[in-house]
C-alpha positions in Angstrom: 29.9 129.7 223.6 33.3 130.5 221.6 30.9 130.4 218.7 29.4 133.6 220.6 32.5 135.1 221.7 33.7 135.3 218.5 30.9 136.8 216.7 31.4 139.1 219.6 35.1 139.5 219.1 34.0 140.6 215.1 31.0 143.2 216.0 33.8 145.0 217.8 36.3 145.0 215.4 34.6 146.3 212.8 32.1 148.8 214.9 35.5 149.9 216.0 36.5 149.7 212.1 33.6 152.0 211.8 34.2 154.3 214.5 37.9 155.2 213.3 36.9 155.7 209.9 34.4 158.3 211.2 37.3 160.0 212.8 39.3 159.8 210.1 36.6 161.5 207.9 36.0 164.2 210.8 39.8 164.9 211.2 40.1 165.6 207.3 39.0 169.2 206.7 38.5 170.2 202.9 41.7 172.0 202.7 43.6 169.2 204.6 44.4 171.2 207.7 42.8 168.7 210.3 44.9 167.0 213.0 45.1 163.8 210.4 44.9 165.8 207.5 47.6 166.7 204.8 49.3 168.9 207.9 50.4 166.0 209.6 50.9 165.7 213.3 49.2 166.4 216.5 47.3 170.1 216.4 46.0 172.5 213.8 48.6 173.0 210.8 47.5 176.4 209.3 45.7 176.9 206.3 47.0 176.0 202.9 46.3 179.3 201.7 48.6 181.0 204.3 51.0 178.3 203.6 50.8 178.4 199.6 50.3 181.7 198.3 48.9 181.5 194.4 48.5 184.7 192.7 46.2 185.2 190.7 43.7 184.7 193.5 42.0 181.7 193.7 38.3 182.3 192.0 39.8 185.2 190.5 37.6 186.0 187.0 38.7 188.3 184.2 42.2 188.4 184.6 44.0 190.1 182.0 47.2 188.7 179.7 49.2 190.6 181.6 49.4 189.5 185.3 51.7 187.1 186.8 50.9 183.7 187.4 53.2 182.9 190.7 53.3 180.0 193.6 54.9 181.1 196.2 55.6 180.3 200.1 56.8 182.4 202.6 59.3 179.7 204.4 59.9 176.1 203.8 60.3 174.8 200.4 57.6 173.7 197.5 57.7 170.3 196.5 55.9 170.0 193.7 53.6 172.5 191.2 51.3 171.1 188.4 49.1 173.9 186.3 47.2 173.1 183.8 45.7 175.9 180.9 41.9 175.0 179.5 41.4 176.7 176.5 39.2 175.8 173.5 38.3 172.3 175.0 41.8 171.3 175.1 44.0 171.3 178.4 47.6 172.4 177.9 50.3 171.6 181.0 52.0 175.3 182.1 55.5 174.4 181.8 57.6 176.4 184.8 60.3 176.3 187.8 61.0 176.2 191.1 63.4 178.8 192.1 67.1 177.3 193.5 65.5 178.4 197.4 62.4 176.3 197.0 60.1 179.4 197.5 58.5 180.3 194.5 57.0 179.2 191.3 56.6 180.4 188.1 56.0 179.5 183.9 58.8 179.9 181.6 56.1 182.0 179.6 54.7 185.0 181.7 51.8 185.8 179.4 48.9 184.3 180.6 46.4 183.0 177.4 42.7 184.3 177.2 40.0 183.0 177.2 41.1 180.3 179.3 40.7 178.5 182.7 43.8 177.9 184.8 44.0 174.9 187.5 47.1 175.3 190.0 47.7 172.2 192.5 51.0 172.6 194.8 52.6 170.9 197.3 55.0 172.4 200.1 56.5 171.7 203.3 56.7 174.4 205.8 59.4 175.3 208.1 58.5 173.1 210.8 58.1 170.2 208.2 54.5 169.6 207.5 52.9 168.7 204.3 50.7 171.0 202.9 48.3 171.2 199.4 47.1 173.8 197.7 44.1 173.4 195.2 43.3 177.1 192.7 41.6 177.8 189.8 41.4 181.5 188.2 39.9 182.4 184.0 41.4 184.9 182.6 39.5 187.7 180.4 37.5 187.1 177.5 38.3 189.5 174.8 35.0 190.8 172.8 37.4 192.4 169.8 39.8 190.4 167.9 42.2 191.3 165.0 44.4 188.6 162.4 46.6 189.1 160.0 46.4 188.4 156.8 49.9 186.3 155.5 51.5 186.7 151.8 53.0 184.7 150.1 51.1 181.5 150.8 52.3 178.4 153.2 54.2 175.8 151.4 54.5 178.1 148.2 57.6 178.6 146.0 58.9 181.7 145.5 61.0 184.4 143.2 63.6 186.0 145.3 61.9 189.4 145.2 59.2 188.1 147.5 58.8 190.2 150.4 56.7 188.8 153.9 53.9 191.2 154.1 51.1 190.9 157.1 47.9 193.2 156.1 45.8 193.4 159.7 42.0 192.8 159.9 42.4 196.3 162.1 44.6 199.1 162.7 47.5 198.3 164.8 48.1 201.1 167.8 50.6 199.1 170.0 53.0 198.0 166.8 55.6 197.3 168.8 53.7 194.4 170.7 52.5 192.8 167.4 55.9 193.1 165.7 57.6 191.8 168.8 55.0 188.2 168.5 55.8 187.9 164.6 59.6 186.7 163.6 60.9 185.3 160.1 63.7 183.4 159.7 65.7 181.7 156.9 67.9 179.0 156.2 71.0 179.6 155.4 70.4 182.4 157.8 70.5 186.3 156.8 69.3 189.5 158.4 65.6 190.2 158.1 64.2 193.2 159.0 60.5 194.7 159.8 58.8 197.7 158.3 55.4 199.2 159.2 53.4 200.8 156.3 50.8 203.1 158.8 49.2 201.2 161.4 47.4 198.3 159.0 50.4 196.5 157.4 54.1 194.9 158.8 56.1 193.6 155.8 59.4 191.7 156.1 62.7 191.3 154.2 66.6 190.9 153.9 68.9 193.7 152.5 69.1 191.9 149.4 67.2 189.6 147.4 66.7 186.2 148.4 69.1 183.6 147.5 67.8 180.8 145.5 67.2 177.3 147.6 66.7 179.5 151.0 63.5 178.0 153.4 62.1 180.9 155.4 59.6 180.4 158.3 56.9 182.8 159.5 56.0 182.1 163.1 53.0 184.2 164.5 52.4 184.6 167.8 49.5 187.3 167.8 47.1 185.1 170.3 46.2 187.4 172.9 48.5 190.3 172.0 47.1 193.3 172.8 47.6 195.5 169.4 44.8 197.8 169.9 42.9 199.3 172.9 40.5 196.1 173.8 41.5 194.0 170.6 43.3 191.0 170.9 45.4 188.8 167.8 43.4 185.3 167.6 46.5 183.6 165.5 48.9 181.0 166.8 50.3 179.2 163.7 53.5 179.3 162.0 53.8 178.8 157.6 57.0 178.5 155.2 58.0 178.9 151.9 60.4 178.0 149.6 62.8 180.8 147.3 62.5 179.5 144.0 65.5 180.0 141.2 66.0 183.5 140.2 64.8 185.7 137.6 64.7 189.0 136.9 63.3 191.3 134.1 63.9 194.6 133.2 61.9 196.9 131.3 62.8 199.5 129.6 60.2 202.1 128.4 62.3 203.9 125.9 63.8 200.9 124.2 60.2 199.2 124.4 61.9 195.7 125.3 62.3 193.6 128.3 65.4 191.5 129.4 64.9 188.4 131.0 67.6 187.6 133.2 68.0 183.7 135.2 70.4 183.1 137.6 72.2 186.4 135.9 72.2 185.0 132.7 70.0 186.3 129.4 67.2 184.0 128.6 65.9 186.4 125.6 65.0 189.6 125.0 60.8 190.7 124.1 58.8 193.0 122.8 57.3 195.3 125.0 54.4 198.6 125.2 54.9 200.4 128.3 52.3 203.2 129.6 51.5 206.0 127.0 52.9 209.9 127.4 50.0 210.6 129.3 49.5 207.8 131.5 53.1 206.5 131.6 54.5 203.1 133.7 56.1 203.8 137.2 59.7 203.3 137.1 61.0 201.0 140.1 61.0 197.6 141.2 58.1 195.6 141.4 57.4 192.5 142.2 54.9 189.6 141.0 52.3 189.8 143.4 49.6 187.4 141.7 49.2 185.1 138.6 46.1 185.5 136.3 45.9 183.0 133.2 43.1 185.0 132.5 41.1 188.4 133.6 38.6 191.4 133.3 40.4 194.8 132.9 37.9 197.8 133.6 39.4 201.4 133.8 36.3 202.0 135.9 38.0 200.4 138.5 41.7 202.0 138.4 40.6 205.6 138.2 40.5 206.2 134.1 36.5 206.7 133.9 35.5 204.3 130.7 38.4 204.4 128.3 38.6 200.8 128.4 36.7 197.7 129.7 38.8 193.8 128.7 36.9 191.3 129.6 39.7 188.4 128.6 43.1 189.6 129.2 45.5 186.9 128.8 48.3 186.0 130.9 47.6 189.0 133.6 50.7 189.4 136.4 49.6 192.2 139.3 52.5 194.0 139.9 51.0 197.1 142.1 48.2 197.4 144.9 46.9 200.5 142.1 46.5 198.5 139.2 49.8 198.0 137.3 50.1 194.6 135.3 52.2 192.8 132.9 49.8 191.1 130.7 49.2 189.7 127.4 48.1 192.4 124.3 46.4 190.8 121.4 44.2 193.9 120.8 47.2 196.6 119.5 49.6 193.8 117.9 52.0 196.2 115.9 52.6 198.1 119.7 54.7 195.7 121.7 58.6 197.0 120.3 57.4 200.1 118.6 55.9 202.4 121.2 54.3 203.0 124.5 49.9 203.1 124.6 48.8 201.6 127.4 47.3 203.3 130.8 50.5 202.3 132.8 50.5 198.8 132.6 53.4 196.5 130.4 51.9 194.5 127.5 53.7 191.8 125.7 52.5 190.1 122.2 49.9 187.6 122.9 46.7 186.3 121.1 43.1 186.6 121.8 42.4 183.7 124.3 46.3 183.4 125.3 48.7 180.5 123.7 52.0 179.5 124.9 53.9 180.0 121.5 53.6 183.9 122.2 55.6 186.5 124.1 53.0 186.7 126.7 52.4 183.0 127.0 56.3 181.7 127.2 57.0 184.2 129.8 54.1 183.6 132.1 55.2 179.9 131.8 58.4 180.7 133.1 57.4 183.1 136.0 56.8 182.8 139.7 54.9 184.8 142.0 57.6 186.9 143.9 59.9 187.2 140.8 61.2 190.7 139.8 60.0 193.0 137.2 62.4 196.4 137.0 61.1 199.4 134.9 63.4 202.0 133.5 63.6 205.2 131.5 59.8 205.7 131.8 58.3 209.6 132.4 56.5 208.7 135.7 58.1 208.6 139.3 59.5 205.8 141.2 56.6 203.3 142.6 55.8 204.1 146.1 57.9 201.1 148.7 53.6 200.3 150.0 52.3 200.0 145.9 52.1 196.3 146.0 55.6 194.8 147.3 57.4 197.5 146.6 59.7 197.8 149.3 63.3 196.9 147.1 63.3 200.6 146.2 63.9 201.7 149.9 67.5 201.9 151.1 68.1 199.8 153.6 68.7 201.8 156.7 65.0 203.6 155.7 63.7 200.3 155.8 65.3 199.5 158.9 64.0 202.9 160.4 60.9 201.5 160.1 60.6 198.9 162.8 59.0 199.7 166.1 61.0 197.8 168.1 64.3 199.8 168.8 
């Protein structure tokens, strides 16, 4: 009989087990608004969404960069916000606050990324002291047009200090003052650099000066999901840096038909040199080393001079303008270099078919760096334009400045 009367005793625990349970499951709504739900207490608590106010709106679809992300409650205090960013098949924590009166939220970042789903989970009490939770989720626009930029010099590279930081974009740039604002270089030690738009396809950087020697400078851009154009967005979020080199600077003068190489201020030698001819003469200016060549194929085909020429093995080859100008080697007019000027612009040095070391051309290529200074002087064509290549040392400095579109 007490065998009985406890199996008894057990069938009613547990179908009372059972029964509660139940209730619990029936009391707990999904948004945890029940009378046993995340409201707490006897009676309806009323609905997370009038308690916890997330903008964007929850399900919201194509939201663009530009609105607010906010949490918000209209009395009582938030306890606790987690958001999380999905984007590329990675999930990034939203870092952000809770203002001193407990009533709102929001990210240290305002602009929201695209292409990207955003999760928001909250926690409040409201005035009467009830917990409350608040589960959202909103992606933001997906942008069919996308524009980069293209970096010189290269990351991790070292330097002349004539290099200047110039960003050629994939597209024109209408809003310059939103791209410029999400690119910044800086340098240590630190010094002024300042940003100049060439039209609406190119932002180059630089200090009033030349670079010292030994200075680190660090390009951060920022261009993801900047709108620089109506409906195009910047796909880049990377930063790069590079190293300023010792210095050296050359200067050529056309009438003299030599070149002084100058390090750290000091005379290394002086060369040889044929400038442009009387009717195609050399820019005069400063122009700086834009590319290395050990070798390359010269075609006046391609530089605007028809077919007066066409070098297939130029030796030792240094760009110097976007238009064609280069310091190279000459082994094809070998009584030119010091005597006079015949070439279609460019500035030749004493070399040998298939380039050596042992000649004018060869020892100073060996001693050169991409970003390193090449002067001309006394030559009968004008000044090279501050956009020809990296040619922005001939622009004063409040011109350059001028030329930033952020005021």
């Amino acid at each position: 009989m007490r065998h009985l009367q406890g199996r008894a005793r057990r069938a009613w625990a547990a179908l009372a087990a059972v029964v509660m349970g139940a209730g619990l499951l029936a009391g707990c709504s999904q948004d945890g608004s029940g009378p046993l739900g995340m409201g707490g207490g006897p009676g309806r608590a009323p609905a997370p969404e009038d308690v916890i106010r997330v903008t964007p709106d929850d399900g919201a679809k194509a939201v663009r960069a530009g609105e607010r992300l906010r949490v918000r409650v209209p009395g009582g205090r938030l306890e606790k916000v987690t958001v999380v960013k999905s984007q590329d098949a990675q999930d990034t924590p939203v870092a952000g606050h809770i203002s001193e009166d407990g009533l709102s939220w929001q990210p240290y970042r305002d602009r929201l990324a695209l292409a990207a789903k955003y999760t928001v989970d909250a926690v409040a009490l409201d005035s009467q002291g009830r917990r409350s939770a608040r589960h959202a989720t909103f992606t933001t626009y997906i942008p069919g047009e996308r524009f980069i930029a293209y970096v010189s010099p290269e990351n991790r590279a070292t330097v002349g200090t004539g290099m200047i930081v110039s960003l050629s974009f994939s597209r024109e740039i209408t809003d310059r003052a939103a791209v410029e604002r999400a690119v910044s270089v800086r340098a240590r030690p630190p010094v002024e650099i300042r940003p100049h738009w060439f039209g609406k396809g190119r932002l180059d950087f630089r200090p009033e000066h030349y670079w010292k020697p030994g200075t680190e400078v660090t390009v951060d851009l920022r261009l993801r999901d900047v709108e620089g154009a109506r409906g195009a967005y910047g796909l880049q979020h990377k930063s790069f840096s590079f190293t300023v080199g010792r210095s050296q600077v050359s200067l050529v003068d056309a009438a003299k038909h030599t070149m002084d190489v100058r390090r750290d201020g000091q005379l290394l030698a002086t060369v040889p040199i044929t400038a442009g001819a009387p009717k195609h003469p050399s820019y005069n200016g400063k122009m700086v080393v834009m590319d290395m060549l050990e070798v390359t194929r010269m075609n006046s085909r391609t530089v605007g001079f028809g077919g007066e020429y066409d070098i297939a093995d130029v030796p030792h080859a240094m760009k110097l303008t976007d238009s064609g100008t280069f310091l190279h080697g000459n082994y094809w007019a070998p009584d030119a270099p010091g005597r006079e000027n015949i070439s279609h612009g460019c500035v030749g040095l004493m070399d040998v078919k298939g380039g050596s070391s042992d000649t004018p051309a060869g020892w100073f290529f060996d001693r050169s760096l991409v970003g390193d200074v090449i002067e001309i002087v006394h030559s009968k064509d004008k000044t090279v334009a501050p956009d020809n290549g990296l040619g922005g040392w001939n622009m004063a400095w409040a011109q350059w400045k001028a030329g930033g579109a952020v005021r």
